[in-house]
N, C-alpha and C positions, 0 to 999 in steps of 0.2 A: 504493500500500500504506500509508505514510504517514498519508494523508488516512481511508483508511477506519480504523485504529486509533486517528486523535486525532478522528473521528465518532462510534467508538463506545465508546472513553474520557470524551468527554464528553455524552453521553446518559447514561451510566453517573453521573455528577456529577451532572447535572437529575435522575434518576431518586430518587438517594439523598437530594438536597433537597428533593423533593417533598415524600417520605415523612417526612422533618423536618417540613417546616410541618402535614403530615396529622397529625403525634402531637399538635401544641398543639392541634387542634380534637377529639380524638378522641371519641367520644362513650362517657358515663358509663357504658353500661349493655352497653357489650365486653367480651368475655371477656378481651380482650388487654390487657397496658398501654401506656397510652401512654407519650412521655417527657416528663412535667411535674414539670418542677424547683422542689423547694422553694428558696424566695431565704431567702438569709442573718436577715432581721429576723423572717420566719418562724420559722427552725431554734431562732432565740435565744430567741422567746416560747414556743416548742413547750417546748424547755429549763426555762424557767422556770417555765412553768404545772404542767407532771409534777414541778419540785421536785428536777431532778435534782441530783446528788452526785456527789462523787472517786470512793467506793465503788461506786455504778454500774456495772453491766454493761446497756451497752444493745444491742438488738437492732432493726437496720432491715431492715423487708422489703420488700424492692424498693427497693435502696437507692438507686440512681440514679448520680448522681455523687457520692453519700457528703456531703453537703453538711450535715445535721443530725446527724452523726455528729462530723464534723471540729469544727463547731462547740461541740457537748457537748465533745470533747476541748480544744478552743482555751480554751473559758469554764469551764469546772469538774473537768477533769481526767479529768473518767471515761473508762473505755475501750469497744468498741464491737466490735459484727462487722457486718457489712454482706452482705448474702445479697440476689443479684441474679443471675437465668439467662440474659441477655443479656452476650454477653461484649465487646461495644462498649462499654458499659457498664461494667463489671466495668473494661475495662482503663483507661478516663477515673477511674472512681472511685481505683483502685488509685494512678495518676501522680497525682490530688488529693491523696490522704490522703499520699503520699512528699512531693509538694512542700510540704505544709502542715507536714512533718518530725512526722506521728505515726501511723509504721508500728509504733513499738513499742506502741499503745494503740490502734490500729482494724485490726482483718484484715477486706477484703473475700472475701469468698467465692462463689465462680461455681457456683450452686447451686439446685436448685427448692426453694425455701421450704416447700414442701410435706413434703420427706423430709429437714428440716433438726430438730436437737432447738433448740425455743427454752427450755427448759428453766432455763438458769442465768441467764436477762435479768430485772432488777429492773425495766428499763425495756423495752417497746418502743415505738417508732415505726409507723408503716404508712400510706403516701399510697399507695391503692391504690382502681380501680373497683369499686364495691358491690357487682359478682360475685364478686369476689375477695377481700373482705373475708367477704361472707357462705359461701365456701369455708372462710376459714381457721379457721371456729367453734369444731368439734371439735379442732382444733389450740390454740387459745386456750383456750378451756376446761380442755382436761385435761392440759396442758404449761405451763402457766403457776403459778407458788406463787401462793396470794392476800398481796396486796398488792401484787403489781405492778403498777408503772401503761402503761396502753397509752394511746398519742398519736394522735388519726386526726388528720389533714388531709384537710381537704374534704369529706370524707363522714362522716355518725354511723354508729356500731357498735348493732344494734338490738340487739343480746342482750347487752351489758354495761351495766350503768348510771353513766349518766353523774354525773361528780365535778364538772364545772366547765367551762365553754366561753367559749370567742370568740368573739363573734357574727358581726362584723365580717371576723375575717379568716378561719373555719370551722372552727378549730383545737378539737376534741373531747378532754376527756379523762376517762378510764376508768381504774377501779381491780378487781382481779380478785378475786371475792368469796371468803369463807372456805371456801364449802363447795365453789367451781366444781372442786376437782382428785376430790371426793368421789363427784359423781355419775356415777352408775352406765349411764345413759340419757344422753347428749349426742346432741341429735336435728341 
């Protein structure tokens, strides 16, 4: 009895690591996301390129392990929300942002970004597959004030225009134009 529970305990361990190493190679054009973690020197340029501020409310979607949240909080004070539907996820990001000591300036939230308001974010983030970037249009568009600036990683955003980019490291950034909350037709 033993033997067959520590067999299929650890099958259960190969299975779930598998499916680890599958999310680094996932391919771009899934509906799914994968788990591809922004590193720190990233988070810090992403920060700096969008200009962010104390007053900042930034908004991550898909946030992951909270890692360019924590660091806008670390380096410039701003606070954050982190909206992420995976709850392995959600609870790694949640013990990051506590051990980094700033739960009183990032609330993650275990949530589909979809039926989320981003409404009060000066800033957002989004390291997300071009499906789901090209999903969150109508969200972007007519939920966002103009002048916010949105951060992609990895992927450009075709229906904002671009402010400024990294070439190097693929870090895009976009500013939400004056008239986008206006129109009437978001296709």
């Amino acid at each position: 009895m033993f033997s067959f529970l520590f067999t299929q305990l650890f099958l259960l361990i190969v299975i779930i690591f598998l499916l680890y190493l599958l999310s680094w190679f996932w391919p771009p054009d899934s509906p799914w996301a994968p788990w591809w973690s922004t590193d720190k020197k990233s988070a810090l340029i992403m920060c700096k390129m969008a200009k962010v501020r104390k007053s900042d409310i930034i908004y991550d979607l898909g946030c992951g392990e909270g890692t360019a949240l924590i660091t806008a909080a670390r380096e410039y004070g701003s606070k954050g929300v982190g909206i992420e539907i995976d709850p392995w996820r959600v609870w790694y990001a949640k013990r990051a942002v506590s051990f980094a000591g700033f739960k009183d300036k990032i609330t993650i939230l275990r949530k589909d970004m979809f039926k989320v308001s981003i409404d009060e974010a000066s800033v957002v983030f989004i390291y997300l597959v071009p499906k789901a970037i090209q999903r969150l249009k109508r969200k972007v568009l007519s939920e966002l004030k103009p002048g916010t600036r949105v951060i992609c990683y990895r992927y450009k955003i075709p229906y904002l225009n671009l402010i400024t980019e990294d070439k190097e490291r693929l870090i895009y950034v976009y500013e939400i134009p004056k008239k986008a909350r206006s129109r009437s037709r978001i296709k």
